[in-house]
C-alpha positions in Angstrom: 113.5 90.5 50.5 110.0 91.5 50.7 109.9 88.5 53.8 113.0 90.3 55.7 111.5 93.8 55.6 108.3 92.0 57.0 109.9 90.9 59.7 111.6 93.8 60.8 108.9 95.8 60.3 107.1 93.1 63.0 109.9 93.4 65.3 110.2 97.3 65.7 106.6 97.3 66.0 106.3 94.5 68.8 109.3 96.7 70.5 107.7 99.7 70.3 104.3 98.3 72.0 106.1 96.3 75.0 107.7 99.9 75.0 104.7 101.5 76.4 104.3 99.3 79.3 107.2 101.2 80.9 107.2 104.1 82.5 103.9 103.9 84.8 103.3 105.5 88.0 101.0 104.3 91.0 99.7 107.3 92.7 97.0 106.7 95.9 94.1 109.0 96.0 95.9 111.0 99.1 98.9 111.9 96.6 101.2 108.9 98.2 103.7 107.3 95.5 103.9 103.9 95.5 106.9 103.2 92.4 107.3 104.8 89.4 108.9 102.9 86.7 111.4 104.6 84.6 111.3 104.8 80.9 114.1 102.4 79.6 114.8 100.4 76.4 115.4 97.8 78.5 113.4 94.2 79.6 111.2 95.8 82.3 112.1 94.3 85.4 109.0 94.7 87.6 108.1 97.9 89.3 110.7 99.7 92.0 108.6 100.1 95.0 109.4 103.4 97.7 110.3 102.6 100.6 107.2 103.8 103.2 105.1 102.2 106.2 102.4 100.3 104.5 100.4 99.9 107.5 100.6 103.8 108.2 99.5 104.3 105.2 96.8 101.6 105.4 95.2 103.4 108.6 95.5 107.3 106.8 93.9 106.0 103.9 90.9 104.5 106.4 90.8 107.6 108.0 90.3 110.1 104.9 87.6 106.7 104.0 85.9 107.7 107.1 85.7 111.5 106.5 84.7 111.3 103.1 82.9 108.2 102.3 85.4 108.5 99.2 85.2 104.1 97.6 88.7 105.4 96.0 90.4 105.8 99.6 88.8 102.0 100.2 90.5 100.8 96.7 93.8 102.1 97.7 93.1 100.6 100.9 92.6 97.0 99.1 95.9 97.5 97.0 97.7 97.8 99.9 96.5 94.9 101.2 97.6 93.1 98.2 101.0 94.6 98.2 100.8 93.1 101.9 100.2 89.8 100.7 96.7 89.7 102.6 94.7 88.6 99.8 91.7 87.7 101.7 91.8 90.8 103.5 92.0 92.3 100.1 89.2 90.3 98.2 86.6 91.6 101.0 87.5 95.1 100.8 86.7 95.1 97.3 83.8 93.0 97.6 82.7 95.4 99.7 83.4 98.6 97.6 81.4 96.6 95.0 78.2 96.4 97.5 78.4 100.2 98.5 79.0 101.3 95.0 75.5 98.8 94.3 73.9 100.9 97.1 74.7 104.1 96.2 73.6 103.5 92.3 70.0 102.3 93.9 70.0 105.4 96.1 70.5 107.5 93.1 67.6 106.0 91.1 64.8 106.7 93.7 
């Protein structure tokens, strides 16, 4: 007995923490949402993109980059390149974020 309360007690609690993967939201730095998953008891199924102009928003999110010097505009800029499937493209945006971000923490210890 003390075996089959175990085990229930394992599965409700591995249900509950797959339970919490649901239910996120991707939101860019200039407000843009990308999906947001709905809460479900159900086998996530992978995350419901909307429907928008990736390469639009790939060129506004440059453009507020450029105004602000904001590295989170260059991120989102990178995860749109993923979702693009242009890894490469991707990879050196973020190396690149990584080198500024480097810069600007030696800047701030002079």
């Amino acid at each position: 007995m003390k075996n089959c309360t175990l085990i229930i007690l394992l599965f409700i609690q591995i249900n509950f923490s797959f339970a919490c993967l649901n239910g996120e939201t991707k939101i860019l730095k200039n407000g843009l949402l990308i999906y947001e998953d709905k809460e479900t008891f159900e086998i996530p199924k992978g995350h419901d993109f909307a429907k928008i102009d990736l390469e639009k928003v790939k060129k506004e999110l440059n453009a507020e980059y450029e105004k602000t010097k904001d590295l989170d505009y260059l991120s989102d800029v990178g995860y749109i390149l993923i979702l693009q499937g242009k890894y490469q493209e991707a990879l050196s945006t973020y190396l690149l974020i990584e080198l500024k971000n480097q810069m600007n923490i030696q800047l701030l210890q002079i």
